[in-house]
DRENDRENGU-647749 format. One line per 5 residues: number of its first residue (from 1); for each residue x, y, z of N, C-alpha, C, O. Coordinates in pm, 1 decimal. Atoms other than C-alpha are relative to their C-alpha. Layout:
NUM = X/Y/Z/X/Y/Z/X/Y/Z/X/Y/Z ~ ...
END
This chain:
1 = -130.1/-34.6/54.8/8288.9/12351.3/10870.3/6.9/-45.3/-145.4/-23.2/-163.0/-165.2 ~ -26.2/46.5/104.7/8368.7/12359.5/10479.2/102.5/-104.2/-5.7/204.3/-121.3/61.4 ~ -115.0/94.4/51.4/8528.8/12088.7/10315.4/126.9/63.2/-44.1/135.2/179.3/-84.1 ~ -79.8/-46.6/75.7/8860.9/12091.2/10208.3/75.0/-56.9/-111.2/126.7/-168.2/-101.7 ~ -40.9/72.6/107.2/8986.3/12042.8/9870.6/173.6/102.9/-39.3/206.3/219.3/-62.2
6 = -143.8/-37.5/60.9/9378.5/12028.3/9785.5/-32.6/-0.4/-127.3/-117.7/-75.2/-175.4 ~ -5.8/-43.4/133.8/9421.7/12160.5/9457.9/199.0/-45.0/-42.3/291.4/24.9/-0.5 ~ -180.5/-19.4/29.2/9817.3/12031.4/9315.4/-23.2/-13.0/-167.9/-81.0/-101.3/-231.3 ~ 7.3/53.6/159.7/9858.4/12094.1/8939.1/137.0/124.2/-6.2/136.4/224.3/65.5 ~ -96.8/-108.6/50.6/10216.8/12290.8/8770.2/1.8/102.2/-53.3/85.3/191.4/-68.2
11 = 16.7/-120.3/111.3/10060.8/12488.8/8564.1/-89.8/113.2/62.7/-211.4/97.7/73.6 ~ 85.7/-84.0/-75.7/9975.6/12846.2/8759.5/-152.3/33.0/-48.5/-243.3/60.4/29.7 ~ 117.5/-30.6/44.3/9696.9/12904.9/8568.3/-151.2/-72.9/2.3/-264.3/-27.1/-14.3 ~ 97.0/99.6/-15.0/9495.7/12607.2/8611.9/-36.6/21.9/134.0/-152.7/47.4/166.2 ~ 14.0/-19.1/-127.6/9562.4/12637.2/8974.0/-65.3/117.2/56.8/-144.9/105.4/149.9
16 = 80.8/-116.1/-22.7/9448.9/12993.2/8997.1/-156.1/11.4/-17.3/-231.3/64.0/64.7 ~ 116.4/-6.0/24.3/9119.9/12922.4/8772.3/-66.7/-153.6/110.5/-189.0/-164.6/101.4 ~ 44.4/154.1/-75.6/9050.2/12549.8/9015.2/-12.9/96.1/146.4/-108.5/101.6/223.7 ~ 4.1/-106.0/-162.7/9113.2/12795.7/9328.5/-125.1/67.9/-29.5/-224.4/45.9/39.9 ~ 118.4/-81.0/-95.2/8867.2/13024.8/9297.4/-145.8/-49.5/-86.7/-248.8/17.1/-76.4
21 = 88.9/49.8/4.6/8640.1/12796.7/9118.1/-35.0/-55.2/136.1/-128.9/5.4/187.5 ~ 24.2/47.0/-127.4/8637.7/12582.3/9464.1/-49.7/68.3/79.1/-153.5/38.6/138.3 ~ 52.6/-99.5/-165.5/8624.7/12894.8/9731.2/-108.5/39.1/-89.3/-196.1/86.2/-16.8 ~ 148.6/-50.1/-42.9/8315.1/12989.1/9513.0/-93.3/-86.9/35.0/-210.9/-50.8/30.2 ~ 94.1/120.5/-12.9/8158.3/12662.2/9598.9/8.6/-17.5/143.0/-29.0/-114.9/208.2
26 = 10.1/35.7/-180.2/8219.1/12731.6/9969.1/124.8/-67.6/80.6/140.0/-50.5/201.6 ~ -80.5/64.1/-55.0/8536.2/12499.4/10002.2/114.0/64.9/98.3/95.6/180.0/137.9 ~ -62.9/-63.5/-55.5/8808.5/12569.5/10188.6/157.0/-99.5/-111.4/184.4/-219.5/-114.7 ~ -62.2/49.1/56.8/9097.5/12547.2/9944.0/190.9/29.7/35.5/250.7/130.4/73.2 ~ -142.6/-11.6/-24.6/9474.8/12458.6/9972.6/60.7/-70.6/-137.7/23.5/-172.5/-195.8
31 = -81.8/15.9/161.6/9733.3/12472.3/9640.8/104.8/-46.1/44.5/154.5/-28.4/155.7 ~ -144.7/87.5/-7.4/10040.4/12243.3/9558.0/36.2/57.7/-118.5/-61.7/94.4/-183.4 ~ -88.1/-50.5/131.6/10249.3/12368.4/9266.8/73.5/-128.0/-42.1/102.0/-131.4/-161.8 ~ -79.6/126.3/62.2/10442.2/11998.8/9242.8/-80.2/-111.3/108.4/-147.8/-88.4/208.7 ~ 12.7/154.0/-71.9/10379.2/11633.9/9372.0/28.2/32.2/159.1/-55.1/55.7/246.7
36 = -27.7/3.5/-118.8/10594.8/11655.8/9661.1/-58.4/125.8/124.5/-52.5/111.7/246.6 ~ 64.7/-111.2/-93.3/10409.5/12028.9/9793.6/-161.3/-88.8/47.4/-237.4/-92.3/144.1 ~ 173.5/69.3/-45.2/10085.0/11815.8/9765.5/30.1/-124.7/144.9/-41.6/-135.9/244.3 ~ -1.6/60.9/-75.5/10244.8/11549.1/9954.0/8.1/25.1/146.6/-52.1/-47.3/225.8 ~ 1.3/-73.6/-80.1/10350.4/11784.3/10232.0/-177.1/31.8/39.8/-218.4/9.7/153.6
41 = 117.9/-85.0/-75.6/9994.3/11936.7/10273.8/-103.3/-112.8/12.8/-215.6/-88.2/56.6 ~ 61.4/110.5/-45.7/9869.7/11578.2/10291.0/23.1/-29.1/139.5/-65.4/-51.8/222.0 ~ -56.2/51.5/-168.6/10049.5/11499.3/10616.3/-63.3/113.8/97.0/-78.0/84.1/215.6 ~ 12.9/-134.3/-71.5/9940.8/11857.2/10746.4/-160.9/-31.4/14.2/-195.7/-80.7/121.5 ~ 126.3/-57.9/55.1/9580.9/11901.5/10634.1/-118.0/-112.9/-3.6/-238.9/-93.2/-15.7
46 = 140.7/100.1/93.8/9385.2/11576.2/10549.3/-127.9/18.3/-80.9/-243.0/-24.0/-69.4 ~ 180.6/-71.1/48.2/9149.7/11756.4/10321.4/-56.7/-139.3/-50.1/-5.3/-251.1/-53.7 ~ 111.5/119.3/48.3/8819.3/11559.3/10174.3/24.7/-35.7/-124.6/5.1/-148.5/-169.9 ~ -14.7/22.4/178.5/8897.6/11584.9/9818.1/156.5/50.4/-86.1/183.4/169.4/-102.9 ~ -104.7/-70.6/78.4/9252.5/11589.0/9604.6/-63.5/27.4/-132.3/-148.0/-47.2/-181.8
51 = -1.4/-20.2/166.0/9232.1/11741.7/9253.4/143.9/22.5/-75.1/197.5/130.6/-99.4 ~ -118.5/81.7/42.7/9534.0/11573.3/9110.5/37.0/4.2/-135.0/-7.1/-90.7/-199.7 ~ -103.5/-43.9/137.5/9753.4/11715.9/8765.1/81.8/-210.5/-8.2/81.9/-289.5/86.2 ~ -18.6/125.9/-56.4/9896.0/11359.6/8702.8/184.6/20.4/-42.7/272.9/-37.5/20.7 ~ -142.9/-84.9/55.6/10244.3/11539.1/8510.6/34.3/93.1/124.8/-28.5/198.6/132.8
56 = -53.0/-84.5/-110.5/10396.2/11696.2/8813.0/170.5/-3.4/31.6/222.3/-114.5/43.2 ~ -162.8/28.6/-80.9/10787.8/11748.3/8934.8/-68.0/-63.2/167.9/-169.9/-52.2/236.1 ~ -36.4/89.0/-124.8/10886.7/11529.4/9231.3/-148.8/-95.9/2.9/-181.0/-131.7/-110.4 ~ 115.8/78.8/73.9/10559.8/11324.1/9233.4/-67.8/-1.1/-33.0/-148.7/84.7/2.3 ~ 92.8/-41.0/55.1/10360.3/11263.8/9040.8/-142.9/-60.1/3.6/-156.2/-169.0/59.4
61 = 145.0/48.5/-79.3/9955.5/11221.3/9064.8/-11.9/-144.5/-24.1/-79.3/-178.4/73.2 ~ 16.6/137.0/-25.5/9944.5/10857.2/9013.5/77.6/-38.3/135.8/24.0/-106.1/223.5 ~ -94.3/40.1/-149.6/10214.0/10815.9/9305.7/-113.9/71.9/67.5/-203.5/-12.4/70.6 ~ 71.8/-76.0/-90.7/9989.8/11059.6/9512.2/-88.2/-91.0/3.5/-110.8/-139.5/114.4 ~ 202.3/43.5/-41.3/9645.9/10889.1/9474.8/73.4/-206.4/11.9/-14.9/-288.2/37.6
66 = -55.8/114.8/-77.0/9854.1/10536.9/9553.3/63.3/-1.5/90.8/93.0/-113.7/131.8 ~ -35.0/-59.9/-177.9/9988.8/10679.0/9875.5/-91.9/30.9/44.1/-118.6/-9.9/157.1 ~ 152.6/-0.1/-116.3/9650.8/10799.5/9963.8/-55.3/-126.1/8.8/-78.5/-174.4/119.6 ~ 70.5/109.0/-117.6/9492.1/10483.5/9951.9/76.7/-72.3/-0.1/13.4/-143.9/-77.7 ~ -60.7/63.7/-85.3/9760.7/10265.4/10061.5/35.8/22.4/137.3/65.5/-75.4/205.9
71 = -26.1/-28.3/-115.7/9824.3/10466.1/10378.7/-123.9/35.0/96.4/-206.1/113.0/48.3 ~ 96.4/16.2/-82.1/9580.8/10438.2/10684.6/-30.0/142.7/28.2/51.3/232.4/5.8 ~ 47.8/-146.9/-25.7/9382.8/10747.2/10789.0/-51.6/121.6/-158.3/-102.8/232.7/-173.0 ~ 57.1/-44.7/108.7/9313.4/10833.0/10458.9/-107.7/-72.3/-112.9/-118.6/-43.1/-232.0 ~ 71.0/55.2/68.6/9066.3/10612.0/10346.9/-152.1/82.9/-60.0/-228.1/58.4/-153.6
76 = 143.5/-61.6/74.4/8773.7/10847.0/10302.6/46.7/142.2/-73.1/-34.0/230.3/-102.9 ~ -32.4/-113.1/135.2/8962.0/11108.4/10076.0/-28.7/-41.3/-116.6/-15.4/-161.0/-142.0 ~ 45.8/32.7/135.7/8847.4/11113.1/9739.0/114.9/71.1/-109.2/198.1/155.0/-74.6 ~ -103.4/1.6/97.2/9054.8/11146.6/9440.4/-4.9/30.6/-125.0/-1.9/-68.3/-198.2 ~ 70.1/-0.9/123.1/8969.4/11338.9/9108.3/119.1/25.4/-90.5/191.3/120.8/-61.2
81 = -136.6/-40.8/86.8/9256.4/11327.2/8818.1/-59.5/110.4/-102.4/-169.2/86.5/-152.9 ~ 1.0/-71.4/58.0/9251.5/11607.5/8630.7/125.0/41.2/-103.5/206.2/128.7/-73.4 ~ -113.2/24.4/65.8/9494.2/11554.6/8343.6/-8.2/24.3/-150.2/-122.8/3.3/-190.0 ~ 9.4/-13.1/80.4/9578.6/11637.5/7995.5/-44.8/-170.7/-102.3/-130.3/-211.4/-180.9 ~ -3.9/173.7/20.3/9671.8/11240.6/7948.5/-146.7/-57.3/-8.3/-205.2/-90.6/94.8
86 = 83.6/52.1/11.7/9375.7/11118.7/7788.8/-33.6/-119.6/-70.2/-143.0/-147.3/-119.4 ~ 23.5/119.1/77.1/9414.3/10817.6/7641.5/-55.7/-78.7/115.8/-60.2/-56.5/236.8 ~ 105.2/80.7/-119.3/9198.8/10526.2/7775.1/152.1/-62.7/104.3/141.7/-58.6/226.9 ~ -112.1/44.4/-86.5/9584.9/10369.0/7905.4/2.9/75.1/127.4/20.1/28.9/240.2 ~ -88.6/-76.6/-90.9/9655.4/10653.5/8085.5/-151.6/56.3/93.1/-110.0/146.3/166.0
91 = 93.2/7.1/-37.6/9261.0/10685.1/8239.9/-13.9/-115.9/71.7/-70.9/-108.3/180.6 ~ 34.5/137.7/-63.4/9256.5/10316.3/8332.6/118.6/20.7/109.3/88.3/28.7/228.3 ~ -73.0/-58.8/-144.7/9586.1/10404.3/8543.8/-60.9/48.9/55.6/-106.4/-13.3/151.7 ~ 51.1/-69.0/-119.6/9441.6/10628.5/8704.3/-84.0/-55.8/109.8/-64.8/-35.2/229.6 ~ 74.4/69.0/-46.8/9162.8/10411.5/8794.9/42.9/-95.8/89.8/-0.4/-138.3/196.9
96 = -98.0/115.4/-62.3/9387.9/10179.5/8885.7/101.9/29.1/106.8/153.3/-57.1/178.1 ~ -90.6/-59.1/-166.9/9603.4/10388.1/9163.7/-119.9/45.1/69.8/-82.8/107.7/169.0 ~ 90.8/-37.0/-120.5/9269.6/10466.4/9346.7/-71.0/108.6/-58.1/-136.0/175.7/22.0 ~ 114.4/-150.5/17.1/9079.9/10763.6/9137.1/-132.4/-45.8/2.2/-170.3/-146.5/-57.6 ~ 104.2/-12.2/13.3/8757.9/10818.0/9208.8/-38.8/70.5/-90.1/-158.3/96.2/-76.1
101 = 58.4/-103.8/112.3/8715.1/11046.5/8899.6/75.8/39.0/-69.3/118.5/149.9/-36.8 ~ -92.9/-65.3/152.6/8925.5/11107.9/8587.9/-103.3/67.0/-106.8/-203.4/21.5/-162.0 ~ 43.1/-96.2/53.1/8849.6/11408.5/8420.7/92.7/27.3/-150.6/132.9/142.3/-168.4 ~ -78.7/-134.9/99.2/9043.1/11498.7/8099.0/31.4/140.2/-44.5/-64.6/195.6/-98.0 ~ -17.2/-135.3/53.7/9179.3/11830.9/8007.7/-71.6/29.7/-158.8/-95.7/-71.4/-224.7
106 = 70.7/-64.4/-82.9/9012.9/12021.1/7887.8/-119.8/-30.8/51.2/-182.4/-78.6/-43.4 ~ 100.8/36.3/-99.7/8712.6/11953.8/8150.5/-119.5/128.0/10.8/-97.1/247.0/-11.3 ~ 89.6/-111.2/-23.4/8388.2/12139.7/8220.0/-11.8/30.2/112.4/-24.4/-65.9/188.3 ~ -15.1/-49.3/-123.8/8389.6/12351.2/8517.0/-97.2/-8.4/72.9/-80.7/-17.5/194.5 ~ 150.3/89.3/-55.7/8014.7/12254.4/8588.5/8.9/-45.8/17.7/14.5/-57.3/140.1
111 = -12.7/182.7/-53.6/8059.3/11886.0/8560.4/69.4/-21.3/164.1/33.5/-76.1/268.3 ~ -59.4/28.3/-137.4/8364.9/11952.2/8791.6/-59.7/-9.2/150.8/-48.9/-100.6/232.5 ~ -4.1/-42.8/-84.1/8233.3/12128.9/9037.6/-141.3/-96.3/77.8/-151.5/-126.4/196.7 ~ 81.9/89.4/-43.9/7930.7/11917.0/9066.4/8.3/-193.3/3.2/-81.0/-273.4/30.6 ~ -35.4/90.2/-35.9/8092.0/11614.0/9073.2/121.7/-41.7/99.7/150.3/-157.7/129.4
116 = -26.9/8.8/-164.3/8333.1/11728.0/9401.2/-134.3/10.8/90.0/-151.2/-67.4/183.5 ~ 120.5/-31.9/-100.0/8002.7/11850.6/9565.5/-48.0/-133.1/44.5/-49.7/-180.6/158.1 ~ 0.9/200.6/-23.5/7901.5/11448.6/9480.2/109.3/-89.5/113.6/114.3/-170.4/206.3 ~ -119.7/97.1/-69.2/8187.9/11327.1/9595.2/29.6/14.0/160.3/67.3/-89.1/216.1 ~ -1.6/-45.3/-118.5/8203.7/11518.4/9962.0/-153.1/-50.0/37.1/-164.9/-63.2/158.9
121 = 128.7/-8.1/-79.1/7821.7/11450.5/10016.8/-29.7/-195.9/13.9/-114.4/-267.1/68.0 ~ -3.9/158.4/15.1/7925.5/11072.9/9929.1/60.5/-17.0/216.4/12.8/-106.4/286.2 ~ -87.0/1.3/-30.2/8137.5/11120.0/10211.2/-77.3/83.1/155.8/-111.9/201.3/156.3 ~ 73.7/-75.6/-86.6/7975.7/11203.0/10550.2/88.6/55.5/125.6/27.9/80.9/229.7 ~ -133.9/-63.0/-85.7/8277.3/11332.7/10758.3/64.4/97.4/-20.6/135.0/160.4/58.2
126 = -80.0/-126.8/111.9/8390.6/11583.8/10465.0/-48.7/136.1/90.4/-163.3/172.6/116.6 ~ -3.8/-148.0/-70.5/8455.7/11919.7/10657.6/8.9/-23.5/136.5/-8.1/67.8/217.3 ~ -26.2/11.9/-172.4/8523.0/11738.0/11009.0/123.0/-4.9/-8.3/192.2/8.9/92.6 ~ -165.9/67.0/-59.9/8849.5/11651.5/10974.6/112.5/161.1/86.6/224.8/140.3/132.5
END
């Protein structure tokens, strides 16, 4: 069974080009348009990998990736920020609510995609859940 990677970012366009970058990598992908849609398809879904906007209505990706790992059952999700916010402040947050991978905008779609593939194969359960 493919992995699955939530995709939550505001901006349709990102979300559209992150979507069908993912399904061509095999994933099985589910989109959030705000914080709180991501949080919803957390409780639903437990995918393997978020890819986390960190500017979102209702919450936003630092709250998200400190609700994933503070709450049980989600300890082997992985966590990649994908954010305009590039200063080292706003990188070391990230680091600091639980990312496994801060990316700045704009990002290379190679790197990305081969550093979820990393991140799920880190991860030997990715596509059971």
């Amino acid at each position: 069974m493919p992995a699955h990677v939530l995709i939550a970012d505001d901006d349709p366009s990102i979300l559209l080009s992150l979507e069908f970058l993912m399904k061509k990598q095999g994933y099985q992908v589910l989109i959030a348009r705000d914080g709180t849609e991501a949080y919803d398809l957390l409780q639903q879904h437990r995918p393997d990998v978020l890819l986390l906007d960190i500017m979102m209505p209702g919450m936003n990706g630092y709250e998200l990736c400190t609700y994933v790992r503070q709450t049980p059952g989600f300890e082997r999700v992985k966590v990649v920020f994908l954010s305009a916010k590039s200063k080292e402040v706003d990188i070391q947050q990230g680091y600091k609510a639980g990312a496994d991978l801060y990316l700045p905008k704009p990002f290379s779609t190679r790197e990305l995609a081969a550093k979820v593939r990393e991140l799920i194969q880190l991860n030997p359960t990715a596509g059971n859940a």
